[in-house]
Each structure stands twice: as structure tokens, then as C-alpha cells.
KEVEXVEX-310078 format. One line per 10 residues: number of its first residue (from 0); for each residue x, z, y of C-alpha. Coordinates in pm, 1 decimal. Each point is the difference from the previous one (the first is absolute). Last residue first. Layout:
N
NUM) X,Z,Y; ...
//
This chain:
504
503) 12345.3,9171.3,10228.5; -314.5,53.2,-221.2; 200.2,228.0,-245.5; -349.1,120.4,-129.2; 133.7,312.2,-140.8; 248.7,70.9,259.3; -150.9,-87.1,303.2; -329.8,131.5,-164.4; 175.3,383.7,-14.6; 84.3,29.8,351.1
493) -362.0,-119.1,143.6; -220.1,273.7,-40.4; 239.2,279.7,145.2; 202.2,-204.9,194.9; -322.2,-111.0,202.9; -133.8,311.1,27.3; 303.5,159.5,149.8; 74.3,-330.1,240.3; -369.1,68.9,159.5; -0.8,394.4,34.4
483) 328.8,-116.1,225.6; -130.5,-241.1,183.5; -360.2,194.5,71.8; 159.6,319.9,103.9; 323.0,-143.7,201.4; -230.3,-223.1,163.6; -214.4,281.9,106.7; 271.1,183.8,104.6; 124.6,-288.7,189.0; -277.5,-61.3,164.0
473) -95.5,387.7,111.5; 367.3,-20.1,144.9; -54.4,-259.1,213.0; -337.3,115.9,130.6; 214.8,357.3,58.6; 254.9,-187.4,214.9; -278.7,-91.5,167.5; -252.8,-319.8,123.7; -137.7,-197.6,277.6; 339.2,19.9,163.9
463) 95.2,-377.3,-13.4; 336.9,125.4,-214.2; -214.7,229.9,-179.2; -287.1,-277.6,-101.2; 263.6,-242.1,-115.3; 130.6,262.6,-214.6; -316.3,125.1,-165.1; -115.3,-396.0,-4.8; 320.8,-42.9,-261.9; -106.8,334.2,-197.4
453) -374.4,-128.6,-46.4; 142.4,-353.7,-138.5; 190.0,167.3,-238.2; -324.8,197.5,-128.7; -189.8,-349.1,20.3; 276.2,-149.2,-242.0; -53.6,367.8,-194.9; -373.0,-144.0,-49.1; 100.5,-342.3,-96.9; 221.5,112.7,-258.3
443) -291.5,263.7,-132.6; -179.3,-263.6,-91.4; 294.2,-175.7,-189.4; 103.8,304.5,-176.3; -417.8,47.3,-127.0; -26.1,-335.9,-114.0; 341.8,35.1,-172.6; -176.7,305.6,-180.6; -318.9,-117.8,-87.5; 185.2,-312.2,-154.4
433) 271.0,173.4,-226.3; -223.5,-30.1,-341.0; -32.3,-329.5,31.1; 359.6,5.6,-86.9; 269.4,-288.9,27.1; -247.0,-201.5,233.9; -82.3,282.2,244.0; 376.2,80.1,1.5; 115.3,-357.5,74.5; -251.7,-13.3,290.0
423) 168.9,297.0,150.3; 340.0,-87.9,-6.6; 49.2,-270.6,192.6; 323.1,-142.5,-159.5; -122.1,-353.3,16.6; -94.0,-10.1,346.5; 325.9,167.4,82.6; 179.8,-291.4,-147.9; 146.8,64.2,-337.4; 331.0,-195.3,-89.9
413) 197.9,347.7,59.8; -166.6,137.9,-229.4; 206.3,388.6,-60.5; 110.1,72.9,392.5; -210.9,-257.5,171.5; -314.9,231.4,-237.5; 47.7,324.5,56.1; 103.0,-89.2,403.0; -363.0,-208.4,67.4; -184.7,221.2,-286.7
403) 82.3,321.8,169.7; -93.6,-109.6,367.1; -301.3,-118.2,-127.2; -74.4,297.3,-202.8; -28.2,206.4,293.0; 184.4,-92.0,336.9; -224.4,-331.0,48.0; 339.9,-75.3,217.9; 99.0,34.5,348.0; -185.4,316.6,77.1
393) 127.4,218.3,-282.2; 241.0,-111.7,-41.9; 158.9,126.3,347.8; 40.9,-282.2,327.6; -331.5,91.5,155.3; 92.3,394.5,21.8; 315.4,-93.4,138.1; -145.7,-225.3,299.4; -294.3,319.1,77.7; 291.1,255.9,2.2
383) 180.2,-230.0,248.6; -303.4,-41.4,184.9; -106.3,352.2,3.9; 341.2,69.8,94.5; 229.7,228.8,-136.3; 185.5,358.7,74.9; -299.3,93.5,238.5; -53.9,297.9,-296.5; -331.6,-97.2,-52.4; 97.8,-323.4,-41.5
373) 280.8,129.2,-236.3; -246.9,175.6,-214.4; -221.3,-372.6,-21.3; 328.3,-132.7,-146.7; 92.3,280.6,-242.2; -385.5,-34.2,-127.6; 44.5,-409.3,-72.2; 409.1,112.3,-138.9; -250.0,183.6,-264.8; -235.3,-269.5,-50.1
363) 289.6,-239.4,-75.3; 161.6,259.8,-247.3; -347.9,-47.0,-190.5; 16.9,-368.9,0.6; 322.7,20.2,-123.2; -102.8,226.2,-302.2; -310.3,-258.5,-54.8; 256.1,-233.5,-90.9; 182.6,249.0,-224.8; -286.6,55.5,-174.0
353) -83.5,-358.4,-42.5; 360.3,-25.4,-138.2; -46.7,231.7,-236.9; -366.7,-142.5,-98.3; 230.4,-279.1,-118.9; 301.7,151.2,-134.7; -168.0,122.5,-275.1; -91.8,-340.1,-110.3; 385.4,-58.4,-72.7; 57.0,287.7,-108.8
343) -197.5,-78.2,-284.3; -335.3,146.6,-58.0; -168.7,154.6,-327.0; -388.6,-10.4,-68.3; -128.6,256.3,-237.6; -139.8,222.0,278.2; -192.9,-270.4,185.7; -3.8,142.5,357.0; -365.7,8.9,109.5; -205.3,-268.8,140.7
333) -46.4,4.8,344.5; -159.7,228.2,303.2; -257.0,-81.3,266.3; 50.5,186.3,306.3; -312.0,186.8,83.5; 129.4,345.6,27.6; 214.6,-157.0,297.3; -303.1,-35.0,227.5; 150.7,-228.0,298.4; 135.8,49.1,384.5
323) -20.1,333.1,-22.8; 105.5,151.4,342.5; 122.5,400.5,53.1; 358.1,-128.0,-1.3; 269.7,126.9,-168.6; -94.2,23.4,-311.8; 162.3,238.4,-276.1; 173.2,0.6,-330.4; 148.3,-372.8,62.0; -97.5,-255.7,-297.4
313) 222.0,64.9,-327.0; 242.1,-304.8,-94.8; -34.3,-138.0,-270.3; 206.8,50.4,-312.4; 180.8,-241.3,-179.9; 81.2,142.4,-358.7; -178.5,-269.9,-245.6; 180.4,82.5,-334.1; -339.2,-37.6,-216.8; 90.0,66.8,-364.5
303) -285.5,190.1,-72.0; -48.2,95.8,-398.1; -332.9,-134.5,-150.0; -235.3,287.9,-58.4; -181.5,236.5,-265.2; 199.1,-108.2,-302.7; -42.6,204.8,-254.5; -339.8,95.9,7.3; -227.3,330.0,80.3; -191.1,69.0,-295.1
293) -341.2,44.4,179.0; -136.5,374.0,-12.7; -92.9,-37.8,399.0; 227.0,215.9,123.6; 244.9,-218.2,-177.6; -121.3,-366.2,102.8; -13.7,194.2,391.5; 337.9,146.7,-45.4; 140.7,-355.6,-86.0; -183.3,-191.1,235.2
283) 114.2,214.2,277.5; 300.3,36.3,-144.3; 82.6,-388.8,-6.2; -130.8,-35.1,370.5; 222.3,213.6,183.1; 292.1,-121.9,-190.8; -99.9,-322.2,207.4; 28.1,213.3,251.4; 303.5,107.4,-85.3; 158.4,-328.4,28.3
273) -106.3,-89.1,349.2; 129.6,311.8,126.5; 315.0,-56.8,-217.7; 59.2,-330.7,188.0; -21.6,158.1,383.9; 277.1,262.8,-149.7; -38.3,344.4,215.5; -86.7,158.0,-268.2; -107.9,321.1,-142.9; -317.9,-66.2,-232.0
263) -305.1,197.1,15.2; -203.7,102.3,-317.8; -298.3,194.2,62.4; -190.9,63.7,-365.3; 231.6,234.1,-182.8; -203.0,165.2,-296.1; 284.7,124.5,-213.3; -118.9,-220.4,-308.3; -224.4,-309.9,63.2; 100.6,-69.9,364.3
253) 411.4,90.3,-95.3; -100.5,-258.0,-267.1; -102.8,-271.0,214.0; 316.9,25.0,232.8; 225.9,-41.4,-290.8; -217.2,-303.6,-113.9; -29.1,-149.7,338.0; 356.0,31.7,59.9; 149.3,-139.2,-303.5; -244.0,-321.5,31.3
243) 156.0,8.3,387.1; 318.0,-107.3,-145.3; 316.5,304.4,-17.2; 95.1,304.5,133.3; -330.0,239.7,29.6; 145.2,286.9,-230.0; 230.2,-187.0,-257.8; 27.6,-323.6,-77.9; 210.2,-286.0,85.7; 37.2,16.9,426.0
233) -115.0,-290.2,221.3; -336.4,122.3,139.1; 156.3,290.3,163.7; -127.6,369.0,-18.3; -67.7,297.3,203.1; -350.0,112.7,30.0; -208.5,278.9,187.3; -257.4,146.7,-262.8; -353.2,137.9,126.6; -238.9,241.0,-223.2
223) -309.5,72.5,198.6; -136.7,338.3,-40.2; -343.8,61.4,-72.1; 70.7,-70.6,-366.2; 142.0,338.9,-17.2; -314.7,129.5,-7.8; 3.0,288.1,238.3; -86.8,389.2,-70.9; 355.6,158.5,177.6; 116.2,51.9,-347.6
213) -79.2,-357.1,-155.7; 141.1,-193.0,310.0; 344.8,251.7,-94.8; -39.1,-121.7,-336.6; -37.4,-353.6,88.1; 325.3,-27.2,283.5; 222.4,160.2,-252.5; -87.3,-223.6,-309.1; 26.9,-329.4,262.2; 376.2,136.0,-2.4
203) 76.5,20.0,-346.0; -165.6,-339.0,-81.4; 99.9,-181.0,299.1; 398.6,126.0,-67.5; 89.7,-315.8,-269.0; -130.2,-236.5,289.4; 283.0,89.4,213.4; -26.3,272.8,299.4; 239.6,-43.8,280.2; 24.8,-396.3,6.2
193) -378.6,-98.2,-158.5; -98.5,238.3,326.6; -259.2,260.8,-0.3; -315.7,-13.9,182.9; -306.5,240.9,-128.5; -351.9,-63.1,158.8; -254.4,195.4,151.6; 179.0,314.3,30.5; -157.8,423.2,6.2; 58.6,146.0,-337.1
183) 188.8,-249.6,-222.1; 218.9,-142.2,312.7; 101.5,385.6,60.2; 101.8,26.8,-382.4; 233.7,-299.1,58.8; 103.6,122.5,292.8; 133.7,372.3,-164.0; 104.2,-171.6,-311.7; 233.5,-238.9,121.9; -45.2,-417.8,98.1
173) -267.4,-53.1,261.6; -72.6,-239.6,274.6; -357.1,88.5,63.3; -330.8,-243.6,30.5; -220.2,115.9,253.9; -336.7,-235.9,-35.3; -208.6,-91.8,331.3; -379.9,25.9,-75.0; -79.9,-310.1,206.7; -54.9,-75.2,384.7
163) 237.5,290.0,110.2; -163.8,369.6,181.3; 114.2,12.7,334.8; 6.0,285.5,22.6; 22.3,407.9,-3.0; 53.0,201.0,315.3; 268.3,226.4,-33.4; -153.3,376.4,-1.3; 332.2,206.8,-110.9; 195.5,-243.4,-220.8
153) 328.6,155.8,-192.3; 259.3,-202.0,-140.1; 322.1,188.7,-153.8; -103.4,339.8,-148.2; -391.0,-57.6,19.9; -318.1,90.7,207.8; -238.9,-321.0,-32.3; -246.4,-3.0,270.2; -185.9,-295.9,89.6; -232.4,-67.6,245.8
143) -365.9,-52.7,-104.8; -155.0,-151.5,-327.5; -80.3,-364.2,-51.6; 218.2,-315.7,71.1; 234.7,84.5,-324.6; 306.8,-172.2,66.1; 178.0,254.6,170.1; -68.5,251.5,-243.5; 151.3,-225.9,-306.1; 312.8,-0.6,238.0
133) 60.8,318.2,33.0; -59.5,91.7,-354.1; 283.2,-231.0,-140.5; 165.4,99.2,292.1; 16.7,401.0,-140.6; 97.0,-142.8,-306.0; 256.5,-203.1,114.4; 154.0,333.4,232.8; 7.0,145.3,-386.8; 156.5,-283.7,-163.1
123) 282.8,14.6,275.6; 77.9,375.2,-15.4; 59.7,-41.0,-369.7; 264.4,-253.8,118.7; 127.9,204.4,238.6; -89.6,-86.1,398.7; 204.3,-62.8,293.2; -297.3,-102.8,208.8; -17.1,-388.0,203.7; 262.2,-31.8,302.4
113) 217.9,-337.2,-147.1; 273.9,153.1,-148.8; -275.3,241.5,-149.8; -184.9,-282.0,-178.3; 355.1,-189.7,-82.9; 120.9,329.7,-173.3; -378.5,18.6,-187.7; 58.5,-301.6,-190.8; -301.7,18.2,-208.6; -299.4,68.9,227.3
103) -335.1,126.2,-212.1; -93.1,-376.4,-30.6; -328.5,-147.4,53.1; -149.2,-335.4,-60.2; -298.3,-51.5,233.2; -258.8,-279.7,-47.7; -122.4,-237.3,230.9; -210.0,-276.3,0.0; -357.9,82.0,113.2; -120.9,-225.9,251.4
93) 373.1,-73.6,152.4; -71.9,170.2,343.0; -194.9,294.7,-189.8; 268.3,70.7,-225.6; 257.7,-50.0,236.8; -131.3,310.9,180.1; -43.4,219.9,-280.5; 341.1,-23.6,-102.1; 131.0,60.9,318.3; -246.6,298.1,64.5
83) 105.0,137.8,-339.5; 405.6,-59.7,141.9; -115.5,206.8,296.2; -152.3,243.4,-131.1; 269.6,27.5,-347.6; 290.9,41.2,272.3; 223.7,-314.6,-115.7; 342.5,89.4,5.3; 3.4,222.1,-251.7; -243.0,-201.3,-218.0
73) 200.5,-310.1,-34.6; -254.6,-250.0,-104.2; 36.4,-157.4,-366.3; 13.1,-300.3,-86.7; -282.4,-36.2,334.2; -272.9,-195.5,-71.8; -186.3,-332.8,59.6; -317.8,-169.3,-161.3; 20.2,-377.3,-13.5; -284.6,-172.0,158.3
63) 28.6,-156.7,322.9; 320.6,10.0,87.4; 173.2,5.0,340.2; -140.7,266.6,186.2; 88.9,227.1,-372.3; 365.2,-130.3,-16.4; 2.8,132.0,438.2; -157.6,277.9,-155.4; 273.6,46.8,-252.6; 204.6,-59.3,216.1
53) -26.9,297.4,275.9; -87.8,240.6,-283.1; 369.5,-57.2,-153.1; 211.7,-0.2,294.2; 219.9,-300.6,-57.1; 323.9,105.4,-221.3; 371.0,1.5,153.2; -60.9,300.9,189.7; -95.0,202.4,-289.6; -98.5,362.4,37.2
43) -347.1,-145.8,9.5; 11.7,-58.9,-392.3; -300.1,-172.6,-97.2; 10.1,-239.7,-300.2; -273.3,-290.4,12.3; -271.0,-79.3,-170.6; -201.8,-351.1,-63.1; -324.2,18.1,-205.2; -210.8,-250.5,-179.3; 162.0,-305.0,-125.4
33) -155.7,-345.2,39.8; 291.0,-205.1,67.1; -83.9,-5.7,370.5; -23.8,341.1,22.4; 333.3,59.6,-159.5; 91.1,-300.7,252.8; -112.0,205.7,321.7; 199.6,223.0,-81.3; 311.6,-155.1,-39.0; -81.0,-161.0,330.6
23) -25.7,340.0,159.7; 345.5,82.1,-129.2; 140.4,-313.2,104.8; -68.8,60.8,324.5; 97.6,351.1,12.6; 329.7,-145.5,-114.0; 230.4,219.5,243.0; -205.0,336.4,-83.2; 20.2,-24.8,-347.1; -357.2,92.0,-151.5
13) 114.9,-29.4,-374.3; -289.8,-104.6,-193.3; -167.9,181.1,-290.5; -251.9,-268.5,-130.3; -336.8,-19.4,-152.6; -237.1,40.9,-299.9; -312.9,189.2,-99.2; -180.2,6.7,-343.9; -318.9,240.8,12.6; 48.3,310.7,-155.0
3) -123.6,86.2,-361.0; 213.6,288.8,-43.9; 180.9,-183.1,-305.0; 155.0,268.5,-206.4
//
């Protein structure tokens, strides 16, 4: 049965702690590719996993429209007021782009290792029911405190608020009976994984969750039907291992027959991002033809074979300085990765060696911060600090592209002279396309030169005591804002030309 659901896609990323970075980046790229949603697993018993509220709304800060959601929160260590007041809270930062997967708490021993209750697994479904409740109070602005007697949460007058920007959905993690009839009765959405429940169990299991809508006087197309995947776009049939042809049409059916309209893919893999959107695409038109009584055809869309894996790298999660030196929502962006181009490693190598160029200059700010620390300290100078702050990169070369271009291209074109190899005019001539945004890099070149230029008077002032330590460090931060939001953007819209253009 098709519920009628509108088509939503995204990804299931890991949120290692020690590639936060990369994490955020990955995010930023489902958005990029036109997806919908990212999610991300919570399990706060984890040490080597990032705190799954905290990024997510560092993902949300740094998106614009992808929706965000936890795969699924870990109610036992989440008390449903405060986890409601989370939820509600990055709703209303992020205008509206949160939704709350919810789990009952599946590996209890780590819950109680860790201080939450030593609960049964009936015991579990119940305390979820009680939060289900909880947090539906919260959100409602109107009414007075709230008092909910029960067996494991029980409110006696909390105050209710804030309410979120959007009618937040609760979609639960469910697999047996007992949660599957709870999702039926009281969830928003249903979110099983392709890995624990095949596409042979849908039918069974989407049974379960309608009669028990039926019984408690729902329609069960109020609930949401959402499908984590596990596949590879290599294998030679079967469920989701093959071309993305094989995908679409698997993907359209489970839309046409069991309903599922949320498919989110779990992968870390830059490349099958990029793939599944395109995916993305096919069903849509697929589902659409079909809902629509058109014969849905064949061939629906041309496989991707783009293997372009260089990832860019994420700008910092938070400022340091209070000081915006320009309006970052109006960076100009270009075109879009071509999904049916291939690269060699060759071409790779190129925005890999910008990133690693813009690495440097990011150790540089660092040792810039170590230096003004050991002022503070008496351990240095001001004029020795001042001397090694004029002999980094960053200050004896146009430290961007420049700086790139002048090693990229000595190392592969030798017989280049730097006026040759300037990079920026032989972007705006390989793709019109490119010229809002090299305008834009060289702008804000000349306003990080002034930035530089602020730090260098901060010293001179503190050695003729017209200004602070704390003058210093207000330029640095603000250099460390504006130079590093700078080298993000730049990666992020100029990775993929270096390759495609091979302008070197």
C-alpha cells in the first residue's frame, strides 16, 4: 500500500568523535547534493562517538536547509523534558528542521554502566510511552504545569515550553510486537533498519503497525514509513547491491507496495552520497509517473560513475570573535558536481594538495595563538613574536590560492612562471560559471590582508603601550575567524574545478 507520503531522502552518518570535521563536511555535502535529511546514531554511553545533540546543531549552524535528526535518541539517558526542550530548541534556531527519532534504549548494560535505570525490556516500552507523552506536553505552549503521575517519569507542575517552529514528528526505532504496536498508537513515523529487518519483513511488520493505528482510531497513513539502508553500488543483484537503475526500481516498489517513503542511506562514503542522490531523483520521478497512473519506464536514470572522494574541509563550529568582517550567506556558489563525470588520480590530487596547503596555513594560525600565549606568559618578545609572525605563509606569500598555485604548479610545470600559473584568471576562462565566486575569493583576499595588517598594529601598539594583551588577542581571533571561514569556502567551491578543468 502506498501511504501517499511525500518522498524524503538523506544519510545516516557516523558522528566519530576524532573526524568531527569530516562529519560536518559529510553533511554539508548531502545538502549539497540536494538530499533532505542527515541523522545520526546516538549512543551517549560511547566515548568514541561525538555527543549526538551537540552536532547535530553544530550540522544544523552549518546548513541551511537539510532537516536533522537523531537515528534514534537514547531515551534512558535523555530525560524526555529535557531532551523535548532540546528538540524544541534547535527547532527554532534552525527555522524548523528537526525531527526526533526515538529509541526505547537497546543496550540497556551500557545505559546502567553509565548511571541511566536498569530497566526490562517491557519496562523500557512502557518508560517510552510515558516520554512519548512527556514530550508532546512540553511542546504544547497552552495549558498550565504539567502533571503526569507514572511508574518511571512523573511531572508534578513543570512548566511547559518552548514550543518548536514546526509540528516536530517522533519517529520510533521499532522491531517486536510490543513497539511496533506502540508506533501504531501514539508515533509519527516508523524507523527500521534495511540490516535488522529485510525487505521480505515490511509486509508483516507494516501489518502490525496498521491494525494497532486501526484500534486506537488512527489512519495508519498518519504514520510515516522510514527505511535505513545498507547496500553498495558494486554488488550483482540482490537487495540494493548493484547500479543505481537496480536501486531506483527496488526503492520504487517498496513506495508502491509497503508504503516506505523516508529512505536514508548509511554511509560515510563522500561518492555514495553523490550517488544516492541521483537515486534520489529516479524515485521521485518514478513514484510521481506511478501515482500519477503513468507507466513508469525502464530506464529512469543514467548510472553515476563519479569517483570524486576529496572532501573539504568543514569551517570551525564556532567564532571566536564577536566581529564580522563580511556576510557569509552571500557567498556566491558554483556549478554543481557533474555526477557522470569520472576523475583520475591524477586530478584528484589537485584539490588534495590545495587542502593540504590550506592545512599549513591552518597549523600557522595555531603556532600565531601559541605565540601571543607566550607573550602573555613573558616567555617571548613582542618583537620576536612580531619577526615570526612576518616570516609564516601566510604573510610572505598571497597565502590562498597564490601560495597553492606557486608550489602546485613548480612541482608539476616547472616551465610555468608564476604569472602564468595564476590561477584565478585561468578559472574565469575555463568556466564562466566560476566568476562570482573567484570575484568573491579575491575580495575577501584583500579584506583578510587588512585582518593581518590589524594583528601587526596589535603588536606594535602593545610594545608602545597604547594597546593589551587582550587587543592582541581580539586580532587574532578575528583573524582566526575570517582566515579560516575563508580557506573552508574556498575548498568547498574550488576542489572539484581543479580537477575538472585541470587549469594547472
Amino acid at each position: 500500500m502506498d501511504y501517499g507520503h511525500e518522498l524524503v531522502f538523506g544519510t545516516f552518518l557516523t558522528p566519530a568523535i576524532d573526524q568531527v570535521d569530516r562529519v560536518i563536511a559529510l553533511a554539508q555535502l548531502t545538502e549539497q547534493a540536494g538530499l533532505d535529511l542527515v541523522t545520526l546514531q546516538d549512543h551517549p554511553y560511547q566515548p568514541r562517538l561525538a555527543d549526538a545533540w551537540t552536532l547535530l546543531s553544530v550540522i544544523a549552524a552549518q546548513t541551511r536547509t537539510v532537516r536533522v535528526a537523531t537515528n534514534v535518541a537514547n531515551l534512558p539517558l535523555r530525560h524526555p523534558v529535557v531532551l523535548a526542550r532540546s528538540v524544541a530548541s534547535l527547532d527554532l534556531i534552525s527555522g524548523g528542521r528537526v525531527e526526533l527519532g526515538l529509541g526505547a534504549g537497546g543496550f540497556r548494560e551500557a545505559v546502567a554502566a553509565n548511571g541511566g535505570p536498569s530497566l526490562t525490556a517491557g519496562q523500557s516500552i512502557a518508560a517510552l510511552e510515558e516520554a512519548l507523552a512527556i514530550i508532546r506536553e512540553v511542546w504544547k505552549p497552552e495549558g498550565g504545569g504539567i502533571r503526569l503521575p507514572g511508574k518511571h517519569y512523573s511531572l508534578t507542575g513543570a512548566k511547559r515550553g518552548p514550543a518548536p517552529a514546526h509540528p516536530v514528528e517522533i519517529w520510533l526505532g521499532a522491531y517486536k510486537p510490543r513497539m511496533l504496536a506502540l508506533t501504531g498508537r501514539l508515533a509519527d513515523g516508523w524507523l527500521p533498519s534495511s540490516g535488522y529487518v529485510g525487505p521480505e519483513a515490511l509486509p508483516s511488520l507494516n501489518k502490525q503497525i496498521d491494525e494497532a493505528a486501526v484500534a486506537a482510531g488512527r489512519n495508519p497513513s498518519a504514520i510515516r514509513r522510514l527505511y535505513n539502508l545498507s547496500g553498495t553500488f558494486a554488488g550483482s543483484g540482490g537487495f540494493l547491491q548493484g547500479p543505481e537503475s537496480l536501486w531506483i526500481d527496488q526503492l520504487t516498489e517498496l513506495t508502491l507496495s509497503e508504503g516506505m517513503s523516508t529512505y536514508i542511506l548509511a554511509s560515510d562514503n563522500p561518492d555514495d552520497i553523490r550517488r544516492f542522490a541521483e537515486v534520489a531523483e529516479g524515485v521521485k520521478e518514478s513514484v510521481a509517473a506511478a501515482r500519477a497512473g503513468e507507466k513508469k519506464t525502464a530506464t529512469v536514470a543514467a548510472p553515476v560513475a563519479s569517483n570524486f572522494t576529496v572532501v573539504p574541509t568543514a569551517p570551525p563550529a564556532s567564532r571566536r570573535s564577536a566581529v564580522q568582517v563580511w556576510d557569509e550567506s552571500a557567498r556566491p556558489t558554483g556549478p554543481a558536481l557533474d555526477p557522470e563525470r569520472t576523475y583520475t588520480p591524477y586530478q584528484l590530487s589537485s584539490g588534495e594538495h590545495l587542502i593540504q596547503v590550506h592545512d599549513h596555513l591552518r597549523a600557522e594560525l595555531e603556532q600565531i595563538h601559541d605565540l601571543v600565549e607566550q607573550v602573555a606568559a613573558g616567555q617571548l618578545g613582542v618583537g620576536a613574536a612580531r619577526s615570526h609572525i612576518n616570516t609564516m605563509t601566510m604573510r610572505q606569500n598571497n597565502w590562498t590560492l597564490g601560495t597553492y598555485c606557486e608550489s602546485y604548479c613548480r612541482l608539476v610545470t616547472t616551465h610555468h612562471s608564476i604569472e602564468d600559473a595564476s590561477l584565478f584568471p585561468r578559472l574565469r576562462r575555463a568556466d564562466d560559471r566560476l566568476k562570482p565566486v573567484v570575484d568573491r575569493l579575491q575580495e575577501e583576499h584583500l579584506v583578510i590582508h587588512d585582518v593581518l595588517e590589524n594583528v601587526d598594529k596589535a603588536l606594535v601598539n602593545l610594545v608602545s603601550g597604547e594597546g593589551t594583551l587582550d587587543d592582541l588577542r581580539a586580532a587574532v581571533d578575528l583573524l582566526d575567524d575570517t582566515l579560516l571561514s575563508h580557506l573552508s569556502y574556498e575548498e568547498r567551491e574550488l576542489v572539484e574545478p581543479l580537477a575538472r578543468l585541470g587549469v594547472i
